[in-house]
C-alpha positions as CSV (number, residue, x, y, z in Angstrom):
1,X,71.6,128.6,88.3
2,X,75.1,129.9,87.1
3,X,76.6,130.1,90.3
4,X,75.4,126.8,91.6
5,X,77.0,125.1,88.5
6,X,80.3,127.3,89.6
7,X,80.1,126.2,93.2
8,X,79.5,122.4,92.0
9,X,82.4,122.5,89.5
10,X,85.0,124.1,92.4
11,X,84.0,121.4,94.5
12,X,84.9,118.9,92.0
13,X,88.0,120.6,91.2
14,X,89.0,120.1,94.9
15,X,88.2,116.5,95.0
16,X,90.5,115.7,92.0
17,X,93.2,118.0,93.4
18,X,92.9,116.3,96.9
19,X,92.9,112.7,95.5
20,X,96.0,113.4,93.2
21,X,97.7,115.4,95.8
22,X,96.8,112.1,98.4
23,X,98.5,110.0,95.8
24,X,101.5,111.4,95.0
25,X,102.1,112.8,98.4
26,X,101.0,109.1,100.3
27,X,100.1,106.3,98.8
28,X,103.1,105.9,96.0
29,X,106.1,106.8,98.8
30,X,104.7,104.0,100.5
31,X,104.4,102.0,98.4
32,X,107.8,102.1,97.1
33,X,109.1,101.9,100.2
34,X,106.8,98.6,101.0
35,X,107.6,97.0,97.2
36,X,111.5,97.9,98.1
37,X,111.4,96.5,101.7
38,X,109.3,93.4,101.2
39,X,110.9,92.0,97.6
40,X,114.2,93.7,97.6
41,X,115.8,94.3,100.8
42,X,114.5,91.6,102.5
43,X,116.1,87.9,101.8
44,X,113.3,84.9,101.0
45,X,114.0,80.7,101.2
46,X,111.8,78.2,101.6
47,X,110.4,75.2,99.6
48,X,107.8,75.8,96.5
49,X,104.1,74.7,98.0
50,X,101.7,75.9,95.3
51,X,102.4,77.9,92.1
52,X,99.5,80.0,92.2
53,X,98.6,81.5,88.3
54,X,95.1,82.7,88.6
55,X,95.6,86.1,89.8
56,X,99.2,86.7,89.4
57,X,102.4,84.5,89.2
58,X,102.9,83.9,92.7
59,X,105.0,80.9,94.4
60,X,103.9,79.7,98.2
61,X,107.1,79.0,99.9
62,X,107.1,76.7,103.3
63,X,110.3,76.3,105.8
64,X,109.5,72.3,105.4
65,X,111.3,69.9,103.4
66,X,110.7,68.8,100.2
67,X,109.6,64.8,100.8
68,X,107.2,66.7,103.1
69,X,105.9,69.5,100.9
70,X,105.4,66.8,98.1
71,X,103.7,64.2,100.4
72,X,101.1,66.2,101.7
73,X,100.4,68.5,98.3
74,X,100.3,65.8,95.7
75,X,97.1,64.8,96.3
76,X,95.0,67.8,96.6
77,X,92.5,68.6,93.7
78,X,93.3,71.6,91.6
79,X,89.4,72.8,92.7
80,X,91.3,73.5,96.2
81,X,93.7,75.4,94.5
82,X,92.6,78.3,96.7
83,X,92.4,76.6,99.5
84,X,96.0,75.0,99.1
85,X,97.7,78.3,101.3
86,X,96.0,77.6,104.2
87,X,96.3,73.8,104.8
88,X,97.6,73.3,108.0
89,X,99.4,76.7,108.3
90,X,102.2,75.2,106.0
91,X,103.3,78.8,103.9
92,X,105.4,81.5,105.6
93,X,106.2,83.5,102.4
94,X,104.4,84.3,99.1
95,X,106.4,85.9,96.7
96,X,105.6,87.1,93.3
97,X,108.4,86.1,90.1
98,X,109.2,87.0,86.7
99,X,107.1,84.3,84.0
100,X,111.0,82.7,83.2
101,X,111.3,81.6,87.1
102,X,107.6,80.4,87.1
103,X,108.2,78.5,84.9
104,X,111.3,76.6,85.1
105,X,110.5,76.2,88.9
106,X,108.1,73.0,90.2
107,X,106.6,72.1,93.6
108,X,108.8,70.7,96.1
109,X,111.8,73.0,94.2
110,X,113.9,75.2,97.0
111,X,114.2,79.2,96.0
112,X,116.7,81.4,97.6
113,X,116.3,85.1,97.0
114,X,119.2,86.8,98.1
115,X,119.4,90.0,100.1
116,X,119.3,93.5,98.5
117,X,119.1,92.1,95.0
118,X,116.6,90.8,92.5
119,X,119.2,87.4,92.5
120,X,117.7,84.3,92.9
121,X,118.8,80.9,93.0
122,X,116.5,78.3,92.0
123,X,117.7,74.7,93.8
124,X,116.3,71.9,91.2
125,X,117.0,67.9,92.1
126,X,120.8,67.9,92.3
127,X,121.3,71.4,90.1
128,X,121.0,74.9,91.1
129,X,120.0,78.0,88.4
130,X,120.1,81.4,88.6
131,X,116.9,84.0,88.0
132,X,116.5,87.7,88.6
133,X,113.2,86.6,90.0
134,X,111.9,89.5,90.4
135,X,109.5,92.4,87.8
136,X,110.9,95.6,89.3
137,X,108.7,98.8,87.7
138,X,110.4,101.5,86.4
139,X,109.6,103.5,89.2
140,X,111.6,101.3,91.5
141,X,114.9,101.0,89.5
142,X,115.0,104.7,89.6
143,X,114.9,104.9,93.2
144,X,117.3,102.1,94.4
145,X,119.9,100.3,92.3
146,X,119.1,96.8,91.9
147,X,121.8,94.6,91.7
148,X,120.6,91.5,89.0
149,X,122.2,88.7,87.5
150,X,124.0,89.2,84.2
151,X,122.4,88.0,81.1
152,X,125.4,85.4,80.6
153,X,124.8,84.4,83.7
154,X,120.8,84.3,83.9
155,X,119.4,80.2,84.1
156,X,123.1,78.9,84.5
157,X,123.7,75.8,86.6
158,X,125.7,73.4,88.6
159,X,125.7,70.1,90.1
160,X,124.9,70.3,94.1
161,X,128.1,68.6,94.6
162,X,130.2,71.1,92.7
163,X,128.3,73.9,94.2
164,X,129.3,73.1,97.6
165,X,132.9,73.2,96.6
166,X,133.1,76.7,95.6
């Protein structure tokens, strides 16, 4: 009886060694280097289709125009809100922001995340604001350096028409 209890616990002990080895080794490299690719590296624009809240703050964003997002969203039911993604193939991107940008932004609002950052811009009727749109985990931030707005400079805005001129 001794020795099966022995044999039982080693095998147990090798399990839990395997499955922490597997994720240290594996699964969090990658996905750092997925989280850093996707969110950081890689720019995102498009047009707000659905602000998705149930599971996580997540913002649809479509390639079409606003007049067109707001048409053809603003009379679906919140009991499709699941369904909304999938209407007529409309969302290229999803992206997940920080609670201040979820917030502030609406439907039919244009976000522009820029490249290598965590700097959005946040185009609202005729202004535009600046987020760090992004929750970067500690883990992250001591990987890469994130370049981020300033808190002085966080939610500031300007008229379109003076944008354009700088």
């Amino acid at each position: 009886m001794k020795k099966r209890n022995i044999i039982t616990i080693g095998i147990i002990l090798i399990l839990i060694i395997s499955a922490t080895l597997l994720q240290k080794l594996y699964i969090e490299p990658n996905y750092h280097k997925r989280f850093i690719e996707y969110n950081i590296v890689n720019p995102k624009e498009g047009f707000i289709v659905y602000k998705n809240n149930h599971r996580s703050l997540t913002f649809c964003l479509s390639k079409f125009d606003e007049d067109s997002i707001y048409n053809k969203y603003a009379q679906i039911s919140e009991s499709e809100a699941f369904r909304k993604p999938e209407i007529d193939k409309y969302i290229h991107s999803r992206f997940m922001v920080t609670v201040d940008t979820y917030d502030k932004a609406e439907i039919g609002n244009k976000l522009e995340k820029l490249p290598n950052s965590n700097k959005c811009y946040l185009y609202k009727n005729d202004s535009v604001f600046r987020y760090n749109c992004l929750s970067i985990p500690e883990e992250i931030r001591e990987i890469i350096a994130i370049d981020e707005w300033k808190e002085n400079e966080l939610g500031f805005w300007k008229l379109e028409s003076e944008y354009e001129l700088e």
